[in-house]
Backbone as a ProteinNet text record, in pm:
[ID]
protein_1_A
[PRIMARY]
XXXXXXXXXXXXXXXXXXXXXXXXXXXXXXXXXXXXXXXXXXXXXXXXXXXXXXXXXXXXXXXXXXXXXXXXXXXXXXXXXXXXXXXXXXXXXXXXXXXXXXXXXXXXXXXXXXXXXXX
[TERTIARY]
9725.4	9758.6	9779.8	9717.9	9711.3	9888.4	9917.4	10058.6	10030.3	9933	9976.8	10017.6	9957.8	9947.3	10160.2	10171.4	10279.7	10355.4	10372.2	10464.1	10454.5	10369.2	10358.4	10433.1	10361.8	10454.2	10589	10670.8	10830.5	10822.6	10787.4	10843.2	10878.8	11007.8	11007.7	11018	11059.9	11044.2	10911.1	10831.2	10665.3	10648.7	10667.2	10630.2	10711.8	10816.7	10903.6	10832.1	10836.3	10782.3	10640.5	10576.6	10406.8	10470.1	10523.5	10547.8	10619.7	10699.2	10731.4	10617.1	10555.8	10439.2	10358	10310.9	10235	10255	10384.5	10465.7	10484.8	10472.7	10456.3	10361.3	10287.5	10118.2	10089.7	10125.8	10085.4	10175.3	10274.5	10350.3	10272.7	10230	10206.1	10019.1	9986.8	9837	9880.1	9913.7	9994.7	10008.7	10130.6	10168.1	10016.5	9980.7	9851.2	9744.3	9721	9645.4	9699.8	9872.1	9930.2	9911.5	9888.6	9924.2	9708.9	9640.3	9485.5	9531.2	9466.2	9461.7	9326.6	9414.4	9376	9232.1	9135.9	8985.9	8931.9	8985.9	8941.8	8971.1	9128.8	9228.1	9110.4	9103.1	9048.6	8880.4	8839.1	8671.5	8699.3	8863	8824.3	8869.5	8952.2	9029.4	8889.4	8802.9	8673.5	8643.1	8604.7	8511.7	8551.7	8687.6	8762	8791.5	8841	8941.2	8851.2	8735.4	8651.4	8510.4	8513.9	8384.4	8283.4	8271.6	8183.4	8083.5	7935.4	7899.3	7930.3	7851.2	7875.2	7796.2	7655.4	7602.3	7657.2	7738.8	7827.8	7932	7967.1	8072.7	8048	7956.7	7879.2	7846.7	7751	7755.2	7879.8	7978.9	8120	8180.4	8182.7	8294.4	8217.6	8064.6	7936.1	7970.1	7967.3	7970.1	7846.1	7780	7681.8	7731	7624	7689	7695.6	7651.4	7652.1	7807.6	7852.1	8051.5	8119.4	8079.6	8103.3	8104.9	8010.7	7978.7	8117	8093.3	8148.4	8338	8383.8	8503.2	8573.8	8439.3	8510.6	8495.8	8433.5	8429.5	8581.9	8629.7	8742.4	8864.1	8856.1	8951.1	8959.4	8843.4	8856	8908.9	8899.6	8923.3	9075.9	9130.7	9241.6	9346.6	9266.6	9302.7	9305.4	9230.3	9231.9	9286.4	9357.4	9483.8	9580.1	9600.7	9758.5	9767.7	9676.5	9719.7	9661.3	9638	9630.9	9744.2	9816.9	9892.4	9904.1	9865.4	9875.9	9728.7	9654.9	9505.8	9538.6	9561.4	9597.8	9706.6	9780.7	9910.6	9843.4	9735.7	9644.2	9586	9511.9	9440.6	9497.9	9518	9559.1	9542.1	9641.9	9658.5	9559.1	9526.6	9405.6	9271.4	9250.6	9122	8989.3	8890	8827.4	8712.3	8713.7	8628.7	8700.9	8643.3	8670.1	8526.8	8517.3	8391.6	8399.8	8306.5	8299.5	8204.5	8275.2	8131.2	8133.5	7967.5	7900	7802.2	7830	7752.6	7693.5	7563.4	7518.1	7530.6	7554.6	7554.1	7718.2	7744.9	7838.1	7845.4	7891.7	7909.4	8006.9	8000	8115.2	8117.9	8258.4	8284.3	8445.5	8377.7	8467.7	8628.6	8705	8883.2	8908.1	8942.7	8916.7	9017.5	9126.3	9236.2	9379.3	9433.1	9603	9642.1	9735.2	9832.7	9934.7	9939.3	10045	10132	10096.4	10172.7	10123.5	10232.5	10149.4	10237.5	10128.2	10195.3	10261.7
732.4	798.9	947.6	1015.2	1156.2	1201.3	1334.9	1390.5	1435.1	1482.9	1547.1	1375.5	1280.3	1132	1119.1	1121.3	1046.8	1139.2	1284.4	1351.6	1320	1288.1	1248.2	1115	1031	909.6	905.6	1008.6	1005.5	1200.9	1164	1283.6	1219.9	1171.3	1090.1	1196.6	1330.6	1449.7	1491	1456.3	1495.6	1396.7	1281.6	1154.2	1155.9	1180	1247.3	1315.5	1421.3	1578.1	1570.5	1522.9	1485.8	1381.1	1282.5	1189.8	1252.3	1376	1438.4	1495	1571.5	1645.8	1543.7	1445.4	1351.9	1309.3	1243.9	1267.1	1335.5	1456.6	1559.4	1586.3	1609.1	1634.6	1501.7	1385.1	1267.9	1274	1300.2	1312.6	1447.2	1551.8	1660.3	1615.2	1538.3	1474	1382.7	1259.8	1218	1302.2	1357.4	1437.6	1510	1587.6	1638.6	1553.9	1449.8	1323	1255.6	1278.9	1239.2	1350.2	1470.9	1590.2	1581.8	1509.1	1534.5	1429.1	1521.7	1422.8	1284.3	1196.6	1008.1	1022.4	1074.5	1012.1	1119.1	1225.4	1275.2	1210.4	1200.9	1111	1006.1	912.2	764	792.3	909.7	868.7	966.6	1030.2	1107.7	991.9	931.5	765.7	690	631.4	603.5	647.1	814.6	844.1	820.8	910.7	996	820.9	726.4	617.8	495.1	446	379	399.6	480.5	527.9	559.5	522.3	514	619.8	633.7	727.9	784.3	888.6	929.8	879.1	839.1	759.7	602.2	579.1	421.5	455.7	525.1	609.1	601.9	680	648.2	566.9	452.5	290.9	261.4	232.4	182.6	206.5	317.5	369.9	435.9	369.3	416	559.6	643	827.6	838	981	1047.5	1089.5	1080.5	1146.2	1301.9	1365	1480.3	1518.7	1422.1	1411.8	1369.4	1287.3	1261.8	1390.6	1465.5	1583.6	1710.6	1725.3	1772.4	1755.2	1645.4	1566.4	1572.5	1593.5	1591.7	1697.2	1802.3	1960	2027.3	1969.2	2010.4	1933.2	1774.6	1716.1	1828.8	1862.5	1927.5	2049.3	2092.4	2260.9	2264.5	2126	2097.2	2053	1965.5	1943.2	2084.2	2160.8	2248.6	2407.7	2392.6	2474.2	2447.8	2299.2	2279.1	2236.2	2215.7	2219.2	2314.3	2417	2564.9	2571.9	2565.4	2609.7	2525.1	2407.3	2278.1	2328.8	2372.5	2410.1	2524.9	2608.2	2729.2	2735.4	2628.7	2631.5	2543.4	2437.8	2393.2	2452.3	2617.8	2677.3	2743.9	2745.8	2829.8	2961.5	3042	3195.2	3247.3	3207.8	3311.3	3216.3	3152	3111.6	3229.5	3213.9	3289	3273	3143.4	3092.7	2916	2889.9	2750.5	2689.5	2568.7	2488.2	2415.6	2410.8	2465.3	2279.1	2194.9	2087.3	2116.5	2111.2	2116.3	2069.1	1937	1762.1	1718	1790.3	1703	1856.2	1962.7	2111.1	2150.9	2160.5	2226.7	2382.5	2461	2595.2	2663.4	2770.7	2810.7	2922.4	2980.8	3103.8	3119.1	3300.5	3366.5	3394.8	3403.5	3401	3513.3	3611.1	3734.9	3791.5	3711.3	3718.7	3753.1	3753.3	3758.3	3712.1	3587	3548.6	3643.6	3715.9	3781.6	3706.1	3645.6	3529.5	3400.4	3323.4	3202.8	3158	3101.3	3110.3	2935.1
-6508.5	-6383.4	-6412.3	-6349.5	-6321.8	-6342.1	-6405.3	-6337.3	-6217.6	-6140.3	-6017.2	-5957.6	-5985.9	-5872.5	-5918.8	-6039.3	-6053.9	-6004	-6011.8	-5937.8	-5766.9	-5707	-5595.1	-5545.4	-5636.4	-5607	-5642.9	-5706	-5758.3	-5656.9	-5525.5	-5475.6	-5319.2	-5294.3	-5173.1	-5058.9	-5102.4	-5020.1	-4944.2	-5052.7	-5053.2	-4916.7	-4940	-4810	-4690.2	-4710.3	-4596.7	-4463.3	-4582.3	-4496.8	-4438.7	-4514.9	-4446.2	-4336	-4348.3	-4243.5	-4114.2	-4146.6	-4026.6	-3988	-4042.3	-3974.1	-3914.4	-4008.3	-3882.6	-3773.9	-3782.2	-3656.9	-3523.6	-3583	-3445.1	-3379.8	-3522.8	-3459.8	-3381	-3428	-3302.8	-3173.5	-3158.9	-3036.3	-2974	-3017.9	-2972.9	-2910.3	-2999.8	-2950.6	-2798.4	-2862.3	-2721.2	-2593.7	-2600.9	-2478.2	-2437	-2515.6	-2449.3	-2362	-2469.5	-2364.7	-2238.7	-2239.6	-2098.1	-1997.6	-2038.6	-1962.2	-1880	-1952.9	-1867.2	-1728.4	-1622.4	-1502.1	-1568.8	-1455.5	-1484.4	-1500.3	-1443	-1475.3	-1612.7	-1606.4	-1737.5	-1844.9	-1889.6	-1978.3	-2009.7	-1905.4	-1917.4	-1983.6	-1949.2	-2024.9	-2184.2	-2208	-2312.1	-2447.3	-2359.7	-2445.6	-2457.7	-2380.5	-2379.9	-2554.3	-2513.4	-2608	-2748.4	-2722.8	-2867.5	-2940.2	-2854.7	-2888.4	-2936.1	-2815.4	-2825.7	-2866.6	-2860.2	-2934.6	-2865.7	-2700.4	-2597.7	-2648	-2635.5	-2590	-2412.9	-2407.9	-2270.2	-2177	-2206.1	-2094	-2107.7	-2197.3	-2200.4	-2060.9	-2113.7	-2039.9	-1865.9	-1873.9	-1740.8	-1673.4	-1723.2	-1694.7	-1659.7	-1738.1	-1757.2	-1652.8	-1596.8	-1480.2	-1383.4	-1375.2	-1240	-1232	-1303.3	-1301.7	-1309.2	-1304.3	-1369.6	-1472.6	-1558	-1720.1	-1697.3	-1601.6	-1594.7	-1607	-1515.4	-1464	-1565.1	-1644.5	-1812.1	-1859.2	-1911	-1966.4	-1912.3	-1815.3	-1747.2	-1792.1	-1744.7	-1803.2	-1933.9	-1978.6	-2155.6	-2212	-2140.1	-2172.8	-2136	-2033.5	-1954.2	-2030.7	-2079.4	-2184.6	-2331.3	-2360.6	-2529	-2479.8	-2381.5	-2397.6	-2378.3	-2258.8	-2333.8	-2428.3	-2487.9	-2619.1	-2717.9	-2711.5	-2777.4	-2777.5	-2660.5	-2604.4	-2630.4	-2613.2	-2615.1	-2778.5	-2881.9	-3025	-3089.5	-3050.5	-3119.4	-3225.4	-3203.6	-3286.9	-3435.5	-3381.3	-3506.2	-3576.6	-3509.6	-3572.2	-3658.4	-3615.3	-3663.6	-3801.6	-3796.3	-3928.6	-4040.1	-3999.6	-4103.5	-4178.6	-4119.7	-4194	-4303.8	-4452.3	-4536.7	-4544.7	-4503.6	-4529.9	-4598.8	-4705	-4800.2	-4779	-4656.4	-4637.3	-4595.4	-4673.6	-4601.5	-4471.3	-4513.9	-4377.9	-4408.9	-4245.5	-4216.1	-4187.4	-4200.2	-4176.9	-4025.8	-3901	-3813.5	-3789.6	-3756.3	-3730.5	-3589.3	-3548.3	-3417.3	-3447.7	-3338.5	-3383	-3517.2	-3550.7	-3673.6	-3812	-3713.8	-3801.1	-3862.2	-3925.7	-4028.4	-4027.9	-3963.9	-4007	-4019.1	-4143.6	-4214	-4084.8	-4061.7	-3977	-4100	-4047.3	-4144.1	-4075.1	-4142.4	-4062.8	-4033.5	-3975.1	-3951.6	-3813.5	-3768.4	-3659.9	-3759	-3626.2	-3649.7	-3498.4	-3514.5	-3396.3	-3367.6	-3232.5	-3203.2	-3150.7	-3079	-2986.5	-2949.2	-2949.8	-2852.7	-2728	-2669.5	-2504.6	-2529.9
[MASK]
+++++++++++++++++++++++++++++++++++++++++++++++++++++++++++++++++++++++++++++++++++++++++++++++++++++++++++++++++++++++

């Protein structure tokens, strides 16, 4: 066994503290998914949860996938407002770029901000 593994496993602090952070970040996921109005919520649980595609999606709850499309553009952008900040404290300070998936493409973008505030 590795020393970094055994210092890990004889660090009950180490499991603690990650277990708080998971913690939040799931309550903070949660609440966000309670905070989408009911038909968005329900096809983004669909997707994110069940795996639906979007024309499943569609079938499933007689929409146009267009209204699917539509739905889950408006779920991520809130999802991705209201955990900015959890996104943002993941990234390591001396990163110089982050890796960027968009669908089957991977792209690096360089880090190049400063948070003044968050709302």
């Amino acid at each position: 066994m590795s020393s970094k593994l055994k210092t890990c496993w004889s660090s009950p602090k180490m499991f603690h503290s990650d277990f708080l952070v998971e913690a939040e970040l799931a309550g903070a996921i949660k609440a966000a998914i309670d905070e989408l109005p009911v038909k968005c919520r329900e096809i983004f649980l669909l997707n994110r949860y069940e795996n639906l595609k979007y024309h499943e999606i569609a079938e499933h709850l007689q929409l146009s996938q267009k209204t699917v499309e539509a739905q889950m553009s408006k779920a991520l952008q809130h999802m991705r407002l209201r955990l900015a900040e959890y996104i943002v404290s993941m990234i390591p300070a001396d990163a110089p770029f982050i890796q960027i998936q968009i669908g089957i493409f991977s792209v690096p973008v360089a880090i190049n901000f400063s948070v003044t505030s968050v709302v």
